[in-house]
mmCIF file of the N, C-alpha and C atoms, coordinates in Angstrom:
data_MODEL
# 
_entry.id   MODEL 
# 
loop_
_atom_site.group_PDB 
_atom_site.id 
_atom_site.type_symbol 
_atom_site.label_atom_id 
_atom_site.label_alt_id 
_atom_site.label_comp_id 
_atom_site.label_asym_id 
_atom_site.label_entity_id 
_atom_site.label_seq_id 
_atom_site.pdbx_PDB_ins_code 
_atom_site.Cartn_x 
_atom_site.Cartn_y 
_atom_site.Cartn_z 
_atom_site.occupancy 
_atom_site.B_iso_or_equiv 
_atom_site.pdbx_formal_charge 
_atom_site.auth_seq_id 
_atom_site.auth_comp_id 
_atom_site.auth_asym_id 
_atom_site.auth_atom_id 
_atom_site.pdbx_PDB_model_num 
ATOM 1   N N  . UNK A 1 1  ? 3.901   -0.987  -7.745  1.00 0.00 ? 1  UNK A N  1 
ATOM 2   C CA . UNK A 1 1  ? 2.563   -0.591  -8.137  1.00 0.00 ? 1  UNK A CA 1 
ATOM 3   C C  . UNK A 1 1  ? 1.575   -1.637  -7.622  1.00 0.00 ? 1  UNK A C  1 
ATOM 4   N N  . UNK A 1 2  ? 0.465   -1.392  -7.148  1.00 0.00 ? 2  UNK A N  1 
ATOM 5   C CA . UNK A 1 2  ? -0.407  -1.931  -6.494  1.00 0.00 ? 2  UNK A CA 1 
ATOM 6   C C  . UNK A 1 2  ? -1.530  -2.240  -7.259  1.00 0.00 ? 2  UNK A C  1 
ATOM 7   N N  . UNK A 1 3  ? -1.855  -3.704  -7.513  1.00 0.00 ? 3  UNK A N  1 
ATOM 8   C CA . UNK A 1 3  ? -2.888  -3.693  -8.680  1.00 0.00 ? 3  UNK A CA 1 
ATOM 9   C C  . UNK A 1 3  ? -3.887  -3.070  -8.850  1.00 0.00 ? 3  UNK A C  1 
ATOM 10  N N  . UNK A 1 4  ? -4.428  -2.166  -8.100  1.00 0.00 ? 4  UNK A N  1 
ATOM 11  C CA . UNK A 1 4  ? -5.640  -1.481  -8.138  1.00 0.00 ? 4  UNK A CA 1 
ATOM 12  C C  . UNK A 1 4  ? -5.214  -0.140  -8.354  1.00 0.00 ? 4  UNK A C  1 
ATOM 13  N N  . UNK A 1 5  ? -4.216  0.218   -8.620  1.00 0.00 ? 5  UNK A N  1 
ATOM 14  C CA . UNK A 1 5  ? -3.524  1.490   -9.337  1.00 0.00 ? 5  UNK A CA 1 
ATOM 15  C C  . UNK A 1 5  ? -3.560  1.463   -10.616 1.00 0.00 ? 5  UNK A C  1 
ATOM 16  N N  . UNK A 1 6  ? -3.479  0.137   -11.288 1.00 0.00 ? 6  UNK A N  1 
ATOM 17  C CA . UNK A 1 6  ? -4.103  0.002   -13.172 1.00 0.00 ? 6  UNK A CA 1 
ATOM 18  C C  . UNK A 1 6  ? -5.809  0.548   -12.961 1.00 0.00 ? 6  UNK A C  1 
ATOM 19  N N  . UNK A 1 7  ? -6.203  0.636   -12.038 1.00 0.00 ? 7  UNK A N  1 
ATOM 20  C CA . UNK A 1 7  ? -7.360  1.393   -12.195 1.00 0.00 ? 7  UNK A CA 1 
ATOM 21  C C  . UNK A 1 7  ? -7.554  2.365   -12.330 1.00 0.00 ? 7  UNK A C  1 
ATOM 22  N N  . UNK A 1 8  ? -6.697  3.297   -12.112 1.00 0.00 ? 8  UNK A N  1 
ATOM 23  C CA . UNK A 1 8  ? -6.536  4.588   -12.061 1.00 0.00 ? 8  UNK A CA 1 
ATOM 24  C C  . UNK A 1 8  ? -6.296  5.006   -13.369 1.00 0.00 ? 8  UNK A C  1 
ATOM 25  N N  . UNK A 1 9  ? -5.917  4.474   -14.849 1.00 0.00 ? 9  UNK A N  1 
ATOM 26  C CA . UNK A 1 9  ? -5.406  4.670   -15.760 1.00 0.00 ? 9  UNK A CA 1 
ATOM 27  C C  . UNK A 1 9  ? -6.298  4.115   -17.242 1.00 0.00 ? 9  UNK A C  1 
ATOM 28  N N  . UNK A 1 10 ? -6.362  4.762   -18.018 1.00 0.00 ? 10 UNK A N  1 
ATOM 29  C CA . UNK A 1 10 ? -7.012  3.932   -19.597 1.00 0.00 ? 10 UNK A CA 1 
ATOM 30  C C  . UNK A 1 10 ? -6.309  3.245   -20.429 1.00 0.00 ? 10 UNK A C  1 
ATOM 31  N N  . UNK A 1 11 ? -7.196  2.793   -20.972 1.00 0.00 ? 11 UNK A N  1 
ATOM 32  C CA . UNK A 1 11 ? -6.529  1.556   -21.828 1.00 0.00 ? 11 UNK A CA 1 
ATOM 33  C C  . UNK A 1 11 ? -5.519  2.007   -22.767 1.00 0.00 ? 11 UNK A C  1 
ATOM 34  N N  . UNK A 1 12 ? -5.858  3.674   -22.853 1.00 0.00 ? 12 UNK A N  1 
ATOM 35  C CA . UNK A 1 12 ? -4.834  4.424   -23.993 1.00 0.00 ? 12 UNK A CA 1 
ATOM 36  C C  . UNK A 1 12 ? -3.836  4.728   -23.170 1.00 0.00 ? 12 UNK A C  1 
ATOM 37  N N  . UNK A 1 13 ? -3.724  4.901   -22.081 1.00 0.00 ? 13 UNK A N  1 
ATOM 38  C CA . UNK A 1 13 ? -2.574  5.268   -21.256 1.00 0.00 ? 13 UNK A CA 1 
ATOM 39  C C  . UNK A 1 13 ? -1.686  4.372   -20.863 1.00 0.00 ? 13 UNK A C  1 
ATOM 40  N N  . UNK A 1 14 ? -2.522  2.617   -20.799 1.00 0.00 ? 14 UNK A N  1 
ATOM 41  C CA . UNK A 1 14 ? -1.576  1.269   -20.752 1.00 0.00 ? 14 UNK A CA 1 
ATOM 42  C C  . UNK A 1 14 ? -1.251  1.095   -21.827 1.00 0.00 ? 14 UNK A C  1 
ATOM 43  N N  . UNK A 1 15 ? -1.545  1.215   -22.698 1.00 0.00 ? 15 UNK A N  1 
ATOM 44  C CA . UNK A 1 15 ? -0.665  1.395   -24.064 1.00 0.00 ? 15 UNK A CA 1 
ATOM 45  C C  . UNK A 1 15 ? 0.067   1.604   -24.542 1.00 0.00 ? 15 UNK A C  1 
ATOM 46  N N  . UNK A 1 16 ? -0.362  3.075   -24.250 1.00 0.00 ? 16 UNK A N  1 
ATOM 47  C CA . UNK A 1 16 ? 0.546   3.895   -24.886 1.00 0.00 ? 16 UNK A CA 1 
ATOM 48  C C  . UNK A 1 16 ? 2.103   3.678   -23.857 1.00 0.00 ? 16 UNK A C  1 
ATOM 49  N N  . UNK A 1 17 ? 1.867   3.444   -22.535 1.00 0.00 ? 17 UNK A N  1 
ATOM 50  C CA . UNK A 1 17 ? 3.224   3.358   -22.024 1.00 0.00 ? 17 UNK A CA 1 
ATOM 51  C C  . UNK A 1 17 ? 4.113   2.167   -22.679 1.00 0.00 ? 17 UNK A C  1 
ATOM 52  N N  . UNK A 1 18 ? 3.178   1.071   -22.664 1.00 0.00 ? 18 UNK A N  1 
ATOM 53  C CA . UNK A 1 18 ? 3.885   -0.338  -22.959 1.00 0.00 ? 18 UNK A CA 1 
ATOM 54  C C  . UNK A 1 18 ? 4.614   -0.035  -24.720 1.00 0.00 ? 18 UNK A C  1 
ATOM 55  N N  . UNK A 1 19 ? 3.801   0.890   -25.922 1.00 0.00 ? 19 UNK A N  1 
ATOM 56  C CA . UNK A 1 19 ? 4.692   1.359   -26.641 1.00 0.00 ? 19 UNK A CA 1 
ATOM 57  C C  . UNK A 1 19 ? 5.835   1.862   -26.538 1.00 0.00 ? 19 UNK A C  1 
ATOM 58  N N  . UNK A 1 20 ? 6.228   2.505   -25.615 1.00 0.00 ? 20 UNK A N  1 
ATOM 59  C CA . UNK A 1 20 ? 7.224   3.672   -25.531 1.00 0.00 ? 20 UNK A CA 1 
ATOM 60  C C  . UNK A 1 20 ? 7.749   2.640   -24.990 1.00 0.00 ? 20 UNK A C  1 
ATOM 61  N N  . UNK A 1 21 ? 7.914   1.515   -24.157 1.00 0.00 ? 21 UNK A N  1 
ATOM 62  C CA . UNK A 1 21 ? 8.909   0.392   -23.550 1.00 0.00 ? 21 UNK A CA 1 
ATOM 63  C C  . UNK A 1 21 ? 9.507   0.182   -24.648 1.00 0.00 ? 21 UNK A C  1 
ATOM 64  N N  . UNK A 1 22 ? 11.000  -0.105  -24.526 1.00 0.00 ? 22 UNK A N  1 
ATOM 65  C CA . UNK A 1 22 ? 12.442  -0.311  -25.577 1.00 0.00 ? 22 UNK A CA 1 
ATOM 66  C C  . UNK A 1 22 ? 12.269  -1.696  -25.388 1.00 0.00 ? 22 UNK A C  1 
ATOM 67  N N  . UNK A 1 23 ? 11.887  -2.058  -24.135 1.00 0.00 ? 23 UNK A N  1 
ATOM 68  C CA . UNK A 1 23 ? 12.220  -3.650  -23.909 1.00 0.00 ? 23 UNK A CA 1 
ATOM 69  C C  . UNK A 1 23 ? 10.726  -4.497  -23.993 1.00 0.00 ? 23 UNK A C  1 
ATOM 70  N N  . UNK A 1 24 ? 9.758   -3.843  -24.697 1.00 0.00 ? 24 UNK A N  1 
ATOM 71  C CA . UNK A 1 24 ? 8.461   -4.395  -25.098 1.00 0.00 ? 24 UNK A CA 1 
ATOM 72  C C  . UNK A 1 24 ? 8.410   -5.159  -26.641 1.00 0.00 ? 24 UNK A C  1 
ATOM 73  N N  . UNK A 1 25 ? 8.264   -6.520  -27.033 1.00 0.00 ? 25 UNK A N  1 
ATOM 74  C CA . UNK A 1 25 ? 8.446   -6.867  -28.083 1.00 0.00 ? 25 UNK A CA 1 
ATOM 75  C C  . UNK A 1 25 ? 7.093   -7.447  -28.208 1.00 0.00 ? 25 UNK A C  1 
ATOM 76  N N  . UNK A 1 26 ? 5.621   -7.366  -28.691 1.00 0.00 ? 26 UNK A N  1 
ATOM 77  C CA . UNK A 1 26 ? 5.126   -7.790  -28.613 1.00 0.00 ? 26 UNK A CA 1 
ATOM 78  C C  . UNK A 1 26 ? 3.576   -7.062  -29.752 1.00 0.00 ? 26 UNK A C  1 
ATOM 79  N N  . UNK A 1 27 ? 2.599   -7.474  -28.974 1.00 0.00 ? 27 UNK A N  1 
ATOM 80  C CA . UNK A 1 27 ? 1.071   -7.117  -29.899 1.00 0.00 ? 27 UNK A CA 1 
ATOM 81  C C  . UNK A 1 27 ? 0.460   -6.528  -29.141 1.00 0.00 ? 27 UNK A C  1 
ATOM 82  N N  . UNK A 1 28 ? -0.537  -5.492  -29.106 1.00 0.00 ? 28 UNK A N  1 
ATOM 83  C CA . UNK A 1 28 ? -1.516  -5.054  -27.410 1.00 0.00 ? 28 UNK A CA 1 
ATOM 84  C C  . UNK A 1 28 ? -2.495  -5.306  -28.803 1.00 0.00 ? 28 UNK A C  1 
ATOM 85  N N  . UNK A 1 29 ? -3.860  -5.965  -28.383 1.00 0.00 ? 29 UNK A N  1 
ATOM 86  C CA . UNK A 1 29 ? -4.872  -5.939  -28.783 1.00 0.00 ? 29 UNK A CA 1 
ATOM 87  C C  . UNK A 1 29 ? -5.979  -5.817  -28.271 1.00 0.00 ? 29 UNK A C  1 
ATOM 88  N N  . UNK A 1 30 ? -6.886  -4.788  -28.347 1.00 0.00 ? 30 UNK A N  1 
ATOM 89  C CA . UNK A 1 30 ? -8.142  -4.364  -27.379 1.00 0.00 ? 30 UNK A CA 1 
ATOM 90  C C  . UNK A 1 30 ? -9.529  -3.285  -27.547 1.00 0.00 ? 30 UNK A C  1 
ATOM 91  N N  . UNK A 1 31 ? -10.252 -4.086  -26.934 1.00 0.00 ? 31 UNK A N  1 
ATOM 92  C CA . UNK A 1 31 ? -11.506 -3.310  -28.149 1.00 0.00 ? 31 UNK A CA 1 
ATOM 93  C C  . UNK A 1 31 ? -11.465 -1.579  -27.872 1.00 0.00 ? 31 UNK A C  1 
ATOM 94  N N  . UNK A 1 32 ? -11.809 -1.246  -29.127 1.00 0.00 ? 32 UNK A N  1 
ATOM 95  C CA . UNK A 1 32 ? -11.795 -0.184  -28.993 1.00 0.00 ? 32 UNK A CA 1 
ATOM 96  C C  . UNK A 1 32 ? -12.423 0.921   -28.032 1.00 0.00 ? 32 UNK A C  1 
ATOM 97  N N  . UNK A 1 33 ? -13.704 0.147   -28.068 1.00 0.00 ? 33 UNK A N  1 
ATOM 98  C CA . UNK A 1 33 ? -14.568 0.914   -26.648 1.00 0.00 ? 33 UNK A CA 1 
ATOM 99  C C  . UNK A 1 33 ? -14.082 0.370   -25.454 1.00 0.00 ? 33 UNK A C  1 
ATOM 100 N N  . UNK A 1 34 ? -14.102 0.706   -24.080 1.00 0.00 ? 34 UNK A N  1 
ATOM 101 C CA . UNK A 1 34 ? -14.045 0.546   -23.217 1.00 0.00 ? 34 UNK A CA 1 
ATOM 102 C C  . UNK A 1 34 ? -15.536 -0.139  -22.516 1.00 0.00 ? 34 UNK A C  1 
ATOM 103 N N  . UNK A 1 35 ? -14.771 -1.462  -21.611 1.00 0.00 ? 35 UNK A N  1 
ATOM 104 C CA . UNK A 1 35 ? -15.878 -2.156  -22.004 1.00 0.00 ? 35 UNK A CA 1 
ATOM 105 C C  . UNK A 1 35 ? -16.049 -2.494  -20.227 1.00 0.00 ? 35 UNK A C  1 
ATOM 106 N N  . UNK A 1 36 ? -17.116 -1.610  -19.494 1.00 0.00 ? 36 UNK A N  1 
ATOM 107 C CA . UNK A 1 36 ? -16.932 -1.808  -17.792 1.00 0.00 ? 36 UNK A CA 1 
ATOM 108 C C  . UNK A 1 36 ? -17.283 -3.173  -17.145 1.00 0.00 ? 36 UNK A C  1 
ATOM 109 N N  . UNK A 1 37 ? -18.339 -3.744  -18.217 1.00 0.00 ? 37 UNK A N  1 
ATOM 110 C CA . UNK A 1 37 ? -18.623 -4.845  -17.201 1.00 0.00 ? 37 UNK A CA 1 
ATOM 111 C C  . UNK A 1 37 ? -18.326 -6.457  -18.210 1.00 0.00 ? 37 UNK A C  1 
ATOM 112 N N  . UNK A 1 38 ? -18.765 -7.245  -17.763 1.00 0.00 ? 38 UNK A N  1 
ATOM 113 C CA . UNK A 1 38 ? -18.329 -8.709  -18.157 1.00 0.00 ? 38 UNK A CA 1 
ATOM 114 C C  . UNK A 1 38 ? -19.419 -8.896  -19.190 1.00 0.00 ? 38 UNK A C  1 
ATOM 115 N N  . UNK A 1 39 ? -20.255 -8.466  -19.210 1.00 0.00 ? 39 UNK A N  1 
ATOM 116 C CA . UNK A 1 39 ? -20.976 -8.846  -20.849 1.00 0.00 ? 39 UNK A CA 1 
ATOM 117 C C  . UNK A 1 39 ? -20.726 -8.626  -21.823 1.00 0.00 ? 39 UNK A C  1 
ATOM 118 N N  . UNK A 1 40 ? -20.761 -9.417  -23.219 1.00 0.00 ? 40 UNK A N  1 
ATOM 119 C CA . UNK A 1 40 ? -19.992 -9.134  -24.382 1.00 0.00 ? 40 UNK A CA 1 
ATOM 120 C C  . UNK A 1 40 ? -21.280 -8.658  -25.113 1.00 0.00 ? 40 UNK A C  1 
ATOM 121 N N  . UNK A 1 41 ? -21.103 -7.299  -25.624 1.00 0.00 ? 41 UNK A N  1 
ATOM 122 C CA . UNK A 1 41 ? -22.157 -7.360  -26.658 1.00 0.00 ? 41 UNK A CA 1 
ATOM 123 C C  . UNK A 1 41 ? -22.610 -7.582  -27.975 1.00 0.00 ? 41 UNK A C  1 
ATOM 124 N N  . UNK A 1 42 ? -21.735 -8.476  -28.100 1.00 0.00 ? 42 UNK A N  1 
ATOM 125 C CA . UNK A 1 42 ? -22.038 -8.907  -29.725 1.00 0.00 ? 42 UNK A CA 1 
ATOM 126 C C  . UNK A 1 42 ? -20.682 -8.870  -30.501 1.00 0.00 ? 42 UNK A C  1 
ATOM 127 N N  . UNK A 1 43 ? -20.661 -8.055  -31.931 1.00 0.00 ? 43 UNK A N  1 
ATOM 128 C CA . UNK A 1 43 ? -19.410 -7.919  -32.412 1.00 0.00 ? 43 UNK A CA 1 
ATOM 129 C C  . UNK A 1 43 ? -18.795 -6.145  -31.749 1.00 0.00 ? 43 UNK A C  1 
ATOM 130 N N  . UNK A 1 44 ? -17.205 -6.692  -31.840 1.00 0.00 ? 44 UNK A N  1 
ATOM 131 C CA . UNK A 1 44 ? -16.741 -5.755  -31.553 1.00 0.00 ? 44 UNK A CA 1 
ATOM 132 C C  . UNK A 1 44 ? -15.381 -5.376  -32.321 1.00 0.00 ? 44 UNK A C  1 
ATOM 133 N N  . UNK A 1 45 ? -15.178 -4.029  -32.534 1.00 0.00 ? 45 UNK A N  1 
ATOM 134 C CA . UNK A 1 45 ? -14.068 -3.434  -33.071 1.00 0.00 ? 45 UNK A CA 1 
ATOM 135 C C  . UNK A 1 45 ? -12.669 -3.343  -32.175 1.00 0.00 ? 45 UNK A C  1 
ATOM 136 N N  . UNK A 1 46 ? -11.932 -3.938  -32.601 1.00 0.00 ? 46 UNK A N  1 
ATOM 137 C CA . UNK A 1 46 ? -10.453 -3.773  -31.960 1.00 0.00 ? 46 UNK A CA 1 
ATOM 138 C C  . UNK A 1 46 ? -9.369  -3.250  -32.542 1.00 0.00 ? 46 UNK A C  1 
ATOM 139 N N  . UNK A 1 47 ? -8.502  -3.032  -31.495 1.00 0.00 ? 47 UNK A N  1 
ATOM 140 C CA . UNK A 1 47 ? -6.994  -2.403  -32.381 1.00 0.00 ? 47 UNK A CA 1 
ATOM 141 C C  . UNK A 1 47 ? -5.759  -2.694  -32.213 1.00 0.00 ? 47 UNK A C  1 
ATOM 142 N N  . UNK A 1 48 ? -5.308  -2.634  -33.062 1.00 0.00 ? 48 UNK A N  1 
ATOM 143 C CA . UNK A 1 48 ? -4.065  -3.677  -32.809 1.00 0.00 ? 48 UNK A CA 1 
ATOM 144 C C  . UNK A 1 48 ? -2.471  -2.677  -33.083 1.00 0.00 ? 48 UNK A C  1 
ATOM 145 N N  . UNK A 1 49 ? -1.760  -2.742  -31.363 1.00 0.00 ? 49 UNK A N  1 
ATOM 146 C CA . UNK A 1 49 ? -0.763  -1.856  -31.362 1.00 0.00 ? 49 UNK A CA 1 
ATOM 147 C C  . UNK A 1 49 ? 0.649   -2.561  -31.358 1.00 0.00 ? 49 UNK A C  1 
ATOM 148 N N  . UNK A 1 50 ? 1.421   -2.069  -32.115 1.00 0.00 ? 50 UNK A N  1 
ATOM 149 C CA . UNK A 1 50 ? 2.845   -3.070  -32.056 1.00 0.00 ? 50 UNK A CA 1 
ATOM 150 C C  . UNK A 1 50 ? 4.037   -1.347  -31.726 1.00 0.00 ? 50 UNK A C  1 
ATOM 151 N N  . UNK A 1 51 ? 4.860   -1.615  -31.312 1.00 0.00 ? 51 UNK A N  1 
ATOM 152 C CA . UNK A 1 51 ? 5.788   -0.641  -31.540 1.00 0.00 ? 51 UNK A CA 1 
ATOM 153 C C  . UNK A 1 51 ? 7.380   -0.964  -32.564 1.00 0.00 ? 51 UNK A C  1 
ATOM 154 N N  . UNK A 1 52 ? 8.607   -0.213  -32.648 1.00 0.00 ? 52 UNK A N  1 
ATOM 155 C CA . UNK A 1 52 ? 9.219   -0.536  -33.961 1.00 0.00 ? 52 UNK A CA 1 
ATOM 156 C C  . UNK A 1 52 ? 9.923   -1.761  -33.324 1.00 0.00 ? 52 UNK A C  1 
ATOM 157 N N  . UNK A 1 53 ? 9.954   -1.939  -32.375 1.00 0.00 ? 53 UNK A N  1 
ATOM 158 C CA . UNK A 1 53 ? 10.651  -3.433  -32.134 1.00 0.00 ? 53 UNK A CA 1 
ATOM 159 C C  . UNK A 1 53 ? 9.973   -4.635  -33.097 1.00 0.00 ? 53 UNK A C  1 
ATOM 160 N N  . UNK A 1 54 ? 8.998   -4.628  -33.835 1.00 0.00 ? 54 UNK A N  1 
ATOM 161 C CA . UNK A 1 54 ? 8.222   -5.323  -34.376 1.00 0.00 ? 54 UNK A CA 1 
ATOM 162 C C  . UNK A 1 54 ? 7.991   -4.560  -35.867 1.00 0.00 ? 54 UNK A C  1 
ATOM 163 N N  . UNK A 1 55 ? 8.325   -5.283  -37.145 1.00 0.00 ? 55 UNK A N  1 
ATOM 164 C CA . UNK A 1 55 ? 7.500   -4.244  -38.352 1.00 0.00 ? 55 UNK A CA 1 
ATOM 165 C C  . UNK A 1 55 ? 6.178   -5.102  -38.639 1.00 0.00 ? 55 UNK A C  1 
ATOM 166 N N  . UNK A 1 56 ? 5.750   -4.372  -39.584 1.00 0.00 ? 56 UNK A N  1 
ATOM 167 C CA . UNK A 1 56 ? 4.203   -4.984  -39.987 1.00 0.00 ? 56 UNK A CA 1 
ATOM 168 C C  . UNK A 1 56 ? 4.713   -7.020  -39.827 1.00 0.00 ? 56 UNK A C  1 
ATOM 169 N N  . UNK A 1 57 ? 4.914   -7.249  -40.890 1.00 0.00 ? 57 UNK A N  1 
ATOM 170 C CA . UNK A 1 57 ? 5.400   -8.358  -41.048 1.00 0.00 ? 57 UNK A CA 1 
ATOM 171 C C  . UNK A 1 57 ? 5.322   -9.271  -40.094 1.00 0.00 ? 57 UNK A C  1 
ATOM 172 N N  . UNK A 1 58 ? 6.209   -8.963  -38.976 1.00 0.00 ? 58 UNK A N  1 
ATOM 173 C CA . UNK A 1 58 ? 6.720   -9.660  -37.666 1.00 0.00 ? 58 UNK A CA 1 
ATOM 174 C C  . UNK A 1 58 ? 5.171   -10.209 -36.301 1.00 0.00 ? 58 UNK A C  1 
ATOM 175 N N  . UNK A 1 59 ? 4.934   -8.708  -36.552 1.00 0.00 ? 59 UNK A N  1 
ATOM 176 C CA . UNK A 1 59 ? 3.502   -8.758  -35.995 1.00 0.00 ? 59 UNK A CA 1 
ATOM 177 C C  . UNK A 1 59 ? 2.455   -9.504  -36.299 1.00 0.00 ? 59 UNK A C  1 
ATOM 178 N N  . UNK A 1 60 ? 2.384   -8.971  -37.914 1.00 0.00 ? 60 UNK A N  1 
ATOM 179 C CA . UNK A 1 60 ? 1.102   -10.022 -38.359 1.00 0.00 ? 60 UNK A CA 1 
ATOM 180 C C  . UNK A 1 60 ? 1.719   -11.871 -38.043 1.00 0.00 ? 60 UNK A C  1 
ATOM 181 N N  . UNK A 1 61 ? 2.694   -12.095 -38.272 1.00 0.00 ? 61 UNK A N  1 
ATOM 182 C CA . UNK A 1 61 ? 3.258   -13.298 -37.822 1.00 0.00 ? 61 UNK A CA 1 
ATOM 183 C C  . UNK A 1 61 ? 2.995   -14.118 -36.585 1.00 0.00 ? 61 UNK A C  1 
ATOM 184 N N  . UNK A 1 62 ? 3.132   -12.816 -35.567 1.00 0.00 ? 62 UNK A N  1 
ATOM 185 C CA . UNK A 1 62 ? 3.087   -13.079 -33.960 1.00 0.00 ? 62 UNK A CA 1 
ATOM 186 C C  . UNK A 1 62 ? 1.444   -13.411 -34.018 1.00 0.00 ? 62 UNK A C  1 
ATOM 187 N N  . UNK A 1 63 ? 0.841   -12.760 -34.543 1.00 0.00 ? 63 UNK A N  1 
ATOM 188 C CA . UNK A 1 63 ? -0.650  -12.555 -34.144 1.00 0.00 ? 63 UNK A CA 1 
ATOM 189 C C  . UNK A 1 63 ? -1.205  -14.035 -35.155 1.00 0.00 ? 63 UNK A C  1 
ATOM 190 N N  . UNK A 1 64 ? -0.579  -14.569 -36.005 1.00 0.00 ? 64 UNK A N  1 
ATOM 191 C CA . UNK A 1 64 ? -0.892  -15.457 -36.422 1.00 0.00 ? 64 UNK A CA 1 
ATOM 192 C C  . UNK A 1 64 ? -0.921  -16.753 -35.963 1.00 0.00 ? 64 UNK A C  1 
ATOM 193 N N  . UNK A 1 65 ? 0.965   -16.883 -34.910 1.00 0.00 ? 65 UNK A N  1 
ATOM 194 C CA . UNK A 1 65 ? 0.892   -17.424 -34.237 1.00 0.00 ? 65 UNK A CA 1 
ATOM 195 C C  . UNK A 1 65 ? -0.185  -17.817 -32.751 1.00 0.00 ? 65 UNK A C  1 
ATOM 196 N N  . UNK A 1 66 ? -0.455  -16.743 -32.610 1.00 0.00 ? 66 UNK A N  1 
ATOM 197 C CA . UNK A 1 66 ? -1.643  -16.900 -31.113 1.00 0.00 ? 66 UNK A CA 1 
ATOM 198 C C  . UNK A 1 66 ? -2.779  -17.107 -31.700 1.00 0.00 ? 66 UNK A C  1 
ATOM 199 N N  . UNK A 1 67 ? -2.949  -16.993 -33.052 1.00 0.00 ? 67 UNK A N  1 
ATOM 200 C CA . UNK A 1 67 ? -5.029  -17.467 -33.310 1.00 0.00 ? 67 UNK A CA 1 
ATOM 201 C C  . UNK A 1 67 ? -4.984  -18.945 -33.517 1.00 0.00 ? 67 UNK A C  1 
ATOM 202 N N  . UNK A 1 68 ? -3.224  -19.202 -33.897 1.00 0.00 ? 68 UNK A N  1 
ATOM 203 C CA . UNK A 1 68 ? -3.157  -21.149 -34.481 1.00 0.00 ? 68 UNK A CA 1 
ATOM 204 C C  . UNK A 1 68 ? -3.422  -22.049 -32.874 1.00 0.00 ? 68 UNK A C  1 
ATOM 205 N N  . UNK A 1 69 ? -2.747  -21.435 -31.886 1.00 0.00 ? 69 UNK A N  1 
ATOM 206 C CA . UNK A 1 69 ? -2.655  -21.799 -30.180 1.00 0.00 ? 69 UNK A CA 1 
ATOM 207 C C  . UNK A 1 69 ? -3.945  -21.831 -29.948 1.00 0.00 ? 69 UNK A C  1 
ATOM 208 N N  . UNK A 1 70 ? -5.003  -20.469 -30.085 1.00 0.00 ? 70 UNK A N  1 
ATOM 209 C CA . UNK A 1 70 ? -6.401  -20.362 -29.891 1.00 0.00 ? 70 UNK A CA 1 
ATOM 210 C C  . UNK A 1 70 ? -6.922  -21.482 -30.055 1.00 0.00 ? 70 UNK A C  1 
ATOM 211 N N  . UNK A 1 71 ? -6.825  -22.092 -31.619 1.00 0.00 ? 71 UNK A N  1 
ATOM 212 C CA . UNK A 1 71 ? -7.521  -22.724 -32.123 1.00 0.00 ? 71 UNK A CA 1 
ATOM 213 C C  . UNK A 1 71 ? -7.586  -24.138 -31.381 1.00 0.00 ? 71 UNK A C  1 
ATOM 214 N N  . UNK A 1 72 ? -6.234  -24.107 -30.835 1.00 0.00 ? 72 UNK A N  1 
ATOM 215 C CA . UNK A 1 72 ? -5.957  -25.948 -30.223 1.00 0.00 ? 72 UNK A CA 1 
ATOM 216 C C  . UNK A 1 72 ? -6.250  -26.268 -28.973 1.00 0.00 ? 72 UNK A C  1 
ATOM 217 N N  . UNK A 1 73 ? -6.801  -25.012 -28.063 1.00 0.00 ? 73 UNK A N  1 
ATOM 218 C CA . UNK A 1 73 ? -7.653  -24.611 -26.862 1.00 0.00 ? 73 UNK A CA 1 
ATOM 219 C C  . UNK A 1 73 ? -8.351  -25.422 -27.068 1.00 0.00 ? 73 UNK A C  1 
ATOM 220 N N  . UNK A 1 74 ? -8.926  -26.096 -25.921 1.00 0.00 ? 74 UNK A N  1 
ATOM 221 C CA . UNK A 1 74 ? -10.435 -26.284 -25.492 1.00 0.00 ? 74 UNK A CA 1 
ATOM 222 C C  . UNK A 1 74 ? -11.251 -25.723 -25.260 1.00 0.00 ? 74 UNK A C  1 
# 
């Protein structure tokens, strides 16, 4: 796949595939609107997709882990 072929596709359609992956263990998090250009406009609504390789629990865990990493960013 040719990186400019993820262009061809929505954010619900990268999703939704990376759900249906058996061998996907992870979090997709992403604003809900579709957002074309590089300006942020303020606050925004996101959503947060796990599939059953992950239960609530595990997830909120994972996602806890990456805001503690955030935090120790520069």
């Amino acid at each position: 796949m040719q990186p400019s072929d993820l262009e061809l596709y929505t954010t619900q359609e990268l999703v939704a595939e990376l759900m249906r992956r058996t061998t996907f263990l992870g979090v997709v998090v992403h604003s809900e609107q579709e957002l074309k250009n590089q300006d942020w406009p303020g606050e925004q609504v996101f959503k947060v997709h796990f599939n059953s390789n992950l239960d609530t629990a595990q997830a909120g865990r994972l996602l806890d882990v990456v805001a503690g990493h955030m935090d120790r960013q520069p």
